[in-house]
C-alpha positions in Angstrom: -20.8 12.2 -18.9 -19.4 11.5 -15.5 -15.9 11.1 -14.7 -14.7 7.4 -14.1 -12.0 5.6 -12.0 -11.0 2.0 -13.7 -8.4 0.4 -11.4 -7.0 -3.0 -10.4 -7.0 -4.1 -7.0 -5.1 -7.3 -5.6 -6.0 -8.9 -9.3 -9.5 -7.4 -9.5 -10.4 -4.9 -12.0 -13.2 -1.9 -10.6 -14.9 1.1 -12.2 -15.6 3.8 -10.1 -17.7 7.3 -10.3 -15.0 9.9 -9.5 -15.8 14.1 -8.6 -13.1 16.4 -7.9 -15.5 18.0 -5.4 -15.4 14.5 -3.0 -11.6 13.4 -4.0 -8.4 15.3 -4.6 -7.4 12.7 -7.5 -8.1 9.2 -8.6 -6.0 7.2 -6.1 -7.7 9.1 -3.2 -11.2 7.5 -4.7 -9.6 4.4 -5.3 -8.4 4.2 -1.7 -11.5 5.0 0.3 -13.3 2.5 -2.1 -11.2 -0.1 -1.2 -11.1 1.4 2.6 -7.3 2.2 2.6 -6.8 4.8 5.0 -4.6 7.0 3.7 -3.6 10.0 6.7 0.0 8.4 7.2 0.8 8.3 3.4 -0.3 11.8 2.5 2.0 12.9 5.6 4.6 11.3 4.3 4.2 12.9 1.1 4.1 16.2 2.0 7.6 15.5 3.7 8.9 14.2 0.0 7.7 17.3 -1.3 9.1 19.9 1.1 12.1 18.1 0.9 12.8 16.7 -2.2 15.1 18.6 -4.4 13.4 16.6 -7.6 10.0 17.9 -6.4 6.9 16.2 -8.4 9.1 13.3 -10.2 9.7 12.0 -6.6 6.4 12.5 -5.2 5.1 10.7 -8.3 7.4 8.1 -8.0 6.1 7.7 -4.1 2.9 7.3 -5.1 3.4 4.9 -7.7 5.1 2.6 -5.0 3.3 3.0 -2.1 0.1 2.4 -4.1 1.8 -0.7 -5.6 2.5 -1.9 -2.2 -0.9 -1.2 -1.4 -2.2 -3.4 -3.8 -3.1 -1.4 -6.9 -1.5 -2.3 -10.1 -3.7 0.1 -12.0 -5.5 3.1 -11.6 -6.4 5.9 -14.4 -9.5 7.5 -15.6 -11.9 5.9 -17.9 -11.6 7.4 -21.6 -14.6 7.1 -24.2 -12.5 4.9 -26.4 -12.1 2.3 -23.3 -15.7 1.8 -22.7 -17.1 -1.7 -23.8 -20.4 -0.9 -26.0 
């Protein structure tokens, strides 16, 4: 079985095919399929994560915000137990 992205978008909820070999995670994919460009935030986040001294908890954290300020309110991969039959 493919993987899946299910997000939520500005209220909307999306499934998504996802492929490591096109997107480096989920929110990448969910990004481009909403046409978010995202070149300044990934810049930013490699600054966070040369300079923060709490590495990975704060580039997490980053994400989570700038991705609710975005629009998301959701994003995670589809498991077998959340498909509708």
């Amino acid at each position: 079985m493919a993987r899946q992205v299910i997000y939520t978008f500005k209220g909307q909820t999306k499934t998504i095919a996802f492929s490591y070999d096109i997107h480096h995670d989920l929110y990448e994919a969910a990004a481009e399929a909403e046409g978010i460009d995202l070149t300044r935030f990934l810049q930013m986040e490699a600054q966070i994560a040369m300079t923060s001294k709490k590495g990975a908890k704060a580039e997490k954290d980053f994400r989570r915000s700038e991705f609710a300020r975005f629009g998301f309110s959701s994003i995670k991969f589809v498991r077998e137990d959340d498909e509708q039959p």
